[in-house]
C-alpha positions in Angstrom: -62.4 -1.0 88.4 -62.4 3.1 88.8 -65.3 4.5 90.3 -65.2 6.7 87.7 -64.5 3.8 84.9 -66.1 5.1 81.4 -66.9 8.5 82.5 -66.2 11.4 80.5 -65.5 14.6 82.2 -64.9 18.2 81.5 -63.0 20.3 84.2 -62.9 23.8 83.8 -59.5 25.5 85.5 -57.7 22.6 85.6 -54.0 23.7 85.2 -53.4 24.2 88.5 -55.0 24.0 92.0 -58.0 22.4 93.1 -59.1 22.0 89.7 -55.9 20.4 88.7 -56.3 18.3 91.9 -59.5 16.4 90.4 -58.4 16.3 87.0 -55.4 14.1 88.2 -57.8 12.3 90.8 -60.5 11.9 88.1 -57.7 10.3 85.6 -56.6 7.8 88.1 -60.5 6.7 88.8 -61.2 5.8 85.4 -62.6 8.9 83.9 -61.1 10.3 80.8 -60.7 13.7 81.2 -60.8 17.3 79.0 -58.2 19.5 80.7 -59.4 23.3 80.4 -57.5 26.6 81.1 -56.3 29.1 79.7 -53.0 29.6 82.0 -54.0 33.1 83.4 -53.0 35.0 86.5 -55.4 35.3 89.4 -56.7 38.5 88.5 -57.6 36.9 84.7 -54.5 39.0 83.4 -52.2 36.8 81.3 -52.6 33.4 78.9 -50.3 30.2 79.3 -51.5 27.2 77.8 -48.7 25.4 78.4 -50.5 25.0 82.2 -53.5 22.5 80.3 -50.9 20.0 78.8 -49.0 20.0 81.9 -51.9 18.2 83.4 -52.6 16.7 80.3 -48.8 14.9 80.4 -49.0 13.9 84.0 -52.3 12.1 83.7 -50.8 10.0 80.4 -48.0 9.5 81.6 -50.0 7.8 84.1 -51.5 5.7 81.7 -54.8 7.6 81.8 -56.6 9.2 78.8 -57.0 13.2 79.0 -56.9 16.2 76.2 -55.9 19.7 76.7 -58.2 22.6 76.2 -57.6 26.3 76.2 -61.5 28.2 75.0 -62.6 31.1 77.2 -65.2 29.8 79.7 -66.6 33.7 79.4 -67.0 33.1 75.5 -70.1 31.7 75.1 -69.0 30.0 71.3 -65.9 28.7 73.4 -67.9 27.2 76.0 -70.1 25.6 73.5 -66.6 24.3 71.8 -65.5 22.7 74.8 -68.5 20.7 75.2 -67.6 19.3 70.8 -64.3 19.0 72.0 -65.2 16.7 74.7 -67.3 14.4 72.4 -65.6 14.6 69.1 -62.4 13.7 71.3 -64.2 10.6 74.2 -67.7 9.9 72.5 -69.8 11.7 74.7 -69.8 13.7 78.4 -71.3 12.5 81.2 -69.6 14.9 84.1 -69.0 18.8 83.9 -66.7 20.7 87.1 -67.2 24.1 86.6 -64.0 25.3 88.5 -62.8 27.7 86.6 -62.3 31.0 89.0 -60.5 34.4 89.4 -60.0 37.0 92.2 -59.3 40.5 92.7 -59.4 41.9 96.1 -60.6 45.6 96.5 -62.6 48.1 98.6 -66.3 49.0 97.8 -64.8 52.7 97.4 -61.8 51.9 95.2 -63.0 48.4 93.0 -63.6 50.0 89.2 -65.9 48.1 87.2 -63.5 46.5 85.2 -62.4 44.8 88.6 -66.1 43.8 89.3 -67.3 43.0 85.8 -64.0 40.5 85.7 -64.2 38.5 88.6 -68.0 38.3 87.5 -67.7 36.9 84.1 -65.3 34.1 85.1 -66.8 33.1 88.4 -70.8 33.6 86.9 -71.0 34.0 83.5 -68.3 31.1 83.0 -70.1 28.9 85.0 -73.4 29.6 83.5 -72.6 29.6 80.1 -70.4 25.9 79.9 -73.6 24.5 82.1 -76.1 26.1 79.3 -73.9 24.5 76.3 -73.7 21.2 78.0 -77.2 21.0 79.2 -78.0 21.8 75.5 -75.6 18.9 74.4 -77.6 16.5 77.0 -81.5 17.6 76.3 -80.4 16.9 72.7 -79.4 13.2 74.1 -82.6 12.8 75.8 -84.4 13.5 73.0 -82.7 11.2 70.9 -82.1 8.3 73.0 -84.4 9.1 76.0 -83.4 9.2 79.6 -81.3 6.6 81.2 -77.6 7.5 81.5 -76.3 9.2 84.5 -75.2 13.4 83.7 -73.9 15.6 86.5 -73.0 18.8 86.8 -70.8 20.0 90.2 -70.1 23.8 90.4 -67.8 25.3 93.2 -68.3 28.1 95.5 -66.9 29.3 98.3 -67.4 30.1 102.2 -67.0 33.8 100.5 -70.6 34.1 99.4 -72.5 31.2 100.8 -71.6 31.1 105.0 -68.9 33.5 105.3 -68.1 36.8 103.1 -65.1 38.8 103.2 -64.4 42.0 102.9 -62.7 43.0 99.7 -64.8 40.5 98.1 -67.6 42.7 96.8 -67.0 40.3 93.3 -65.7 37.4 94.4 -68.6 36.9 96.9 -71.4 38.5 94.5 -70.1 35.8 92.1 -70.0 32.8 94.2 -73.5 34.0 95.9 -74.7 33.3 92.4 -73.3 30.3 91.5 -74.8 28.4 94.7 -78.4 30.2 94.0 -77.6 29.0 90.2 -76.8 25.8 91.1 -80.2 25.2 92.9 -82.2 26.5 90.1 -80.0 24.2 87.6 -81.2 21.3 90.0 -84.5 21.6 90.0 -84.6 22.1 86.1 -82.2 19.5 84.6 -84.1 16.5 86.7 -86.2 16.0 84.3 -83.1 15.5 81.6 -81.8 12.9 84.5 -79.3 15.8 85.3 -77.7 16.1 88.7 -76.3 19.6 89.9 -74.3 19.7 93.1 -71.9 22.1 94.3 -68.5 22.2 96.0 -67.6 24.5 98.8 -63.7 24.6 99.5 -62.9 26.0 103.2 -59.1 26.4 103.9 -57.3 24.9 100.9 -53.9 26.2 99.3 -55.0 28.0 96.2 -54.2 30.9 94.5 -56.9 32.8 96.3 -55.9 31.7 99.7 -52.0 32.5 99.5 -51.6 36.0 99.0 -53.5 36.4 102.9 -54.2 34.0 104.8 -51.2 33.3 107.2 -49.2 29.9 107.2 -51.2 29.0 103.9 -47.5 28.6 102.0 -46.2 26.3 104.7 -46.8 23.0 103.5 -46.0 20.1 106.5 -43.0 17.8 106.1 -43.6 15.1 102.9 -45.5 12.1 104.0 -47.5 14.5 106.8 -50.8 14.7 106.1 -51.6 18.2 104.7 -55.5 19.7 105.6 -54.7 22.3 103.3 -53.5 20.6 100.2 -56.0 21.0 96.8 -56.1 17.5 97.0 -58.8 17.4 99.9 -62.0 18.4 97.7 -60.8 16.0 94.6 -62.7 12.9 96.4 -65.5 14.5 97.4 -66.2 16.0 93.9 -65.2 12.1 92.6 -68.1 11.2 94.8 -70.4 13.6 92.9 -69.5 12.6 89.8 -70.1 8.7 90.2 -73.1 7.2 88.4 -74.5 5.9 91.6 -74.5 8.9 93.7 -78.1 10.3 94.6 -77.5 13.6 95.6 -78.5 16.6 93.5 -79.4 20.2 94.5 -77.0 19.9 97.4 -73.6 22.3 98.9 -70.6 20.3 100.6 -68.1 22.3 101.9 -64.7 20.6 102.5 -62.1 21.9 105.4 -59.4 19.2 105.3 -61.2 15.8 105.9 -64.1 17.4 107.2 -67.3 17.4 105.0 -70.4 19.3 105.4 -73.8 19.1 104.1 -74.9 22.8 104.1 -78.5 24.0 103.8 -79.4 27.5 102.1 -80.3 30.8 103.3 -82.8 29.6 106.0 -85.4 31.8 108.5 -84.1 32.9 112.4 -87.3 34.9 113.7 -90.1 36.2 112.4 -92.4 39.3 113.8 -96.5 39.0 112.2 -99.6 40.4 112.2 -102.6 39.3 111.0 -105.2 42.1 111.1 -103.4 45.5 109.9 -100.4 46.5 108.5 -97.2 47.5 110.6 -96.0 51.2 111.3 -92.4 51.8 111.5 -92.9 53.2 114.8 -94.5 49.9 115.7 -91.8 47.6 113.9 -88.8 49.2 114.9 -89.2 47.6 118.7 -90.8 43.9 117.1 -87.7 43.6 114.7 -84.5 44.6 117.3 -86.2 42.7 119.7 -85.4 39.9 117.5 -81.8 37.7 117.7 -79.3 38.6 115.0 -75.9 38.0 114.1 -73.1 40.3 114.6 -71.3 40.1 111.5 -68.0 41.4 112.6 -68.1 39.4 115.3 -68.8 36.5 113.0 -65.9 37.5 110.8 -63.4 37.0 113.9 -64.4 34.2 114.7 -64.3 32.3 111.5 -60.1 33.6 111.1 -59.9 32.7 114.8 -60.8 28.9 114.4 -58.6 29.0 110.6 -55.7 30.6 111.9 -55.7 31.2 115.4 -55.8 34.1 117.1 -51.8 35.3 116.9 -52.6 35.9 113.3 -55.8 37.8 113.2 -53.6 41.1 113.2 -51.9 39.7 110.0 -55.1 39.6 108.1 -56.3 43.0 109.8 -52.6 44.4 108.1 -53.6 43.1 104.4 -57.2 44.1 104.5 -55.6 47.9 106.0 -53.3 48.1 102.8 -56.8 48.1 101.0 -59.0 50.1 102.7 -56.2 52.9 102.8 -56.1 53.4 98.7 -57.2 56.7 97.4 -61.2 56.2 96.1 -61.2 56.0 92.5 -64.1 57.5 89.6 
């Protein structure tokens, strides 16, 4: 027995990457699987649907049971059509990864809106509008059969947005900000439906994203060596999620190799109050920098420091340069 045995699940960027990584895991616990992507580059440029069936031939070849699937997640009738696809093809859908991401690293004073909208409408919108369709597709369950069978929903984020953003990242971080405040939100509405939402937080993996600057990430250790990096390291922990036995809901684990973490949202660190009148600025300005704060440069180090070491943090400094020295655009 799978601990994912009879569960159907649709996995949104699947073709390659971490979201690849759990289809294949997801297969191999039981779980029949709807493959989604559309094949393109990391920037959203680009369609190869070949990518889907790839995954879709490893996991049958297997012996598990998985169909391709190539809609839009930023189409809101093609997010709508993946949930149909999933239970005109398995019967029903009882697990939804919302995976599916792009990037597109650029300055505040040289990203065009094209840059931000895109990044925006994959990352957000995507994720919004394939939890809508499927929360539609499990109300109309409830209603019809009543409560009783285990739904879950597990979104992915990223250290970029929730604990640590980067610079460049004015979309990718905006996005994934609003994914985990979206994923919160989702949790506290869908528990009446008998809905879970939960949402993943990969730290340090081998993706797309990662490759093009973060030193040493296209180094893979001998075969056989455990790899911290490898996609492979979330797939469990997003298995775990999706199990009918699971309890959590409304919660963030981030995952740096075997490491897992239980994160808590923005949370209070000081507070200045009055009671009787209200403050002046010359009266506030003293209370408030009194106050401890973070220094989020130094913050910034330090987080590359512990990823990469410290030989490397002039490597990063070098790419993020290359940015910061393009010509503003209108």
């Amino acid at each position: 027995m799978g601990s994912l045995d009879g569960r159907v699940a649709l996995i949104t960027g699947a073709g390659r990457g971490i979201g690849r990584a759990e289809a294949l895991f997801f297969a191999a616990a039981g779980a029949r699987v709807v493959v989604n992507d559309r094949g393109v580059e990391r920037d959203g440029s680009g369609i190869d649907a070949s990518l889907a069936q790839a995954v879709v031939d490893e996991i049958t070849a297997a012996g598990g049971h998985a169909i391709a699937n190539g809609y839009d997640v930023t189409d809101w009738q093609g997010a709508r059509r993946m949930i149909d696809a999933a239970v005109q093809e398995f019967g029903d859908l009882h697990v939804l990864v919302n995976n599916a991401g792009i990037d597109n690293h650029a300055a505040l004073e040289t990203i065009t809106e094209d840059q931000f909208d895109s990044v925006i409408a994959v990352n957000l919108k995507g994720t919004f509008a394939v939890s809508r369709w499927a929360a539609h597709y499990w109300r109309a369950e409830v209603d019809q059969h009543g409560p009783g069978v285990d739904r879950v929903i597990i979104n992915t984020a990223s250290e970029s947005g929730l604990t640590q953003p980067l610079p460049l990242q004015s979309n990718y971080a905006a996005s994934k900000a609003g994914v985990g405040a979206m994923t919160i939100v989702h949790a506290l509405e869908l528990a009446r439906l008998g809905v879970r939402v939960n949402c993943v937080v990969p730290s340090m993996i081998r993706t797309r994203t990662s490759l093009d600057f973060v030193p040493g990430f296209s180094e893979a250790p001998p075969q056989g060596q455990f790899d911290p990096l490898d996609p492979i390291r979330i797939a469990p922990v997003a298995a775990y999620l999706a199990t009918a036995g699971c309890p959590m809901t409304g919660q963030f684990l981030t995952v740096r190799g075997s490491t897992v973490t239980l994160l808590r949202n923005w949370s209070s660190d000081g507070h200045v109050q009055r009671d009787d009148r209200a403050w002046t600025v010359a009266e506030l300005a003293p209370e408030l920098e009194a106050l401890p704060r973070p220094d989020v440069m130094a913050d910034l180090m330090h987080f590359f420091e512990a990823a990469v070491g410290p030989a490397e943090l002039q490597v990063l400094a070098d790419y993020a340069n290359t940015y910061f020295q393009q010509s503003p655009s209108e």
